[in-house]
C-alpha positions in Angstrom: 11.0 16.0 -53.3 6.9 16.0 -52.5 5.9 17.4 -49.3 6.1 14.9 -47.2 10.1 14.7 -47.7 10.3 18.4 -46.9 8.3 17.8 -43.8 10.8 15.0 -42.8 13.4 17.0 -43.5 12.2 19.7 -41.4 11.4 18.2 -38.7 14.5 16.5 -38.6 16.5 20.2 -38.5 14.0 21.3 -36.1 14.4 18.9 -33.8 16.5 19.7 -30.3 20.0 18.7 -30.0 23.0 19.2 -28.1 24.6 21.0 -30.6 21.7 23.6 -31.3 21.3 24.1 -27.4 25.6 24.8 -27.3 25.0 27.0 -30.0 21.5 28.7 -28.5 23.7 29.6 -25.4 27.0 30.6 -27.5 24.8 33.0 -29.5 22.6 34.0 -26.5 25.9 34.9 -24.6 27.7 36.9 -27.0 24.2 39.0 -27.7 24.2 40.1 -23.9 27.8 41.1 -24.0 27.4 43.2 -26.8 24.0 44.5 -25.6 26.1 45.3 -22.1 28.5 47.0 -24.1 25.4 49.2 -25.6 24.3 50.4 -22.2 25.1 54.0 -21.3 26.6 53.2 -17.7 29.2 50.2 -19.8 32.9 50.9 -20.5 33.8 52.0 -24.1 35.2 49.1 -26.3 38.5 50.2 -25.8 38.0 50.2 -21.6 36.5 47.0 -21.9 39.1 45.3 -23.9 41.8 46.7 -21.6 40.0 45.1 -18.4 39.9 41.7 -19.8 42.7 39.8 -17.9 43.9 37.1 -19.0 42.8 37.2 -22.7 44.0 38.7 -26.0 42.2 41.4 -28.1 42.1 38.6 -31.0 40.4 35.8 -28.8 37.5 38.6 -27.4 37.0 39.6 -31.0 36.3 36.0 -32.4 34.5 35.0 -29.4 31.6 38.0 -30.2 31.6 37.6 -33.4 31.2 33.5 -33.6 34.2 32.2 -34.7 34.8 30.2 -31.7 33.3 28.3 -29.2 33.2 30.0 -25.5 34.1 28.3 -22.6 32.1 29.2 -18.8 35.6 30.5 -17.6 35.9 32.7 -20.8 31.5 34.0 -19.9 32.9 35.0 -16.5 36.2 36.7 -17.6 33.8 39.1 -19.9 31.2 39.3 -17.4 34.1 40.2 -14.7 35.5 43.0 -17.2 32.3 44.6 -17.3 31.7 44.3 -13.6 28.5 41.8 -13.9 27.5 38.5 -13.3 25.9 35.9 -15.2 23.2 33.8 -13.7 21.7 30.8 -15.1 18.3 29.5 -15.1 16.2 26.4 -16.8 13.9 25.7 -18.7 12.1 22.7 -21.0 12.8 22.2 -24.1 10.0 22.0 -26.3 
């Protein structure tokens, strides 16, 4: 492979998509949670899994650590356990 391949290639992985933006949000969501959880004023773990309604131990647990997709109802179910709301906002992609 000579440079010019690898730039291709690179480019090509670099390059926006709807999957990388689902997964942008995914990851950027999970990180607040668990930086929520890190604040002195947030519920322990155990509080905070006991005020999730509606939602097993198991699916929290593989929703913050990646195994699964989440959905907006399952953002607001976390959000509502820890007594926040999550805003949105836009920007370009670049």
């Amino acid at each position: 492979m000579n440079d010019g391949d690898f730039d291709r290639l690179r480019e090509k992985f670099e390059r926006p998509s709807v999957g990388r933006e689902a997964e942008r949000l995914f990851l950027e969501a999970s990180e607040l949670i668990l930086s929520l959880l890190a604040v002195d004023e947030a519920p322990g773990w155990e509080d905070f899994m006991d005020s999730v309604e509606g939602m097993s131990r198991r699916k929290v647990n593989r929703l913050l650590g990646g195994d699964r997709e989440m959905t907006l109802r399952d953002l607001a179910t976390l959000g509502y356990a820890l007594g926040v709301r999550f805003t949105l906002h836009w920007e370009k992609i670049r």
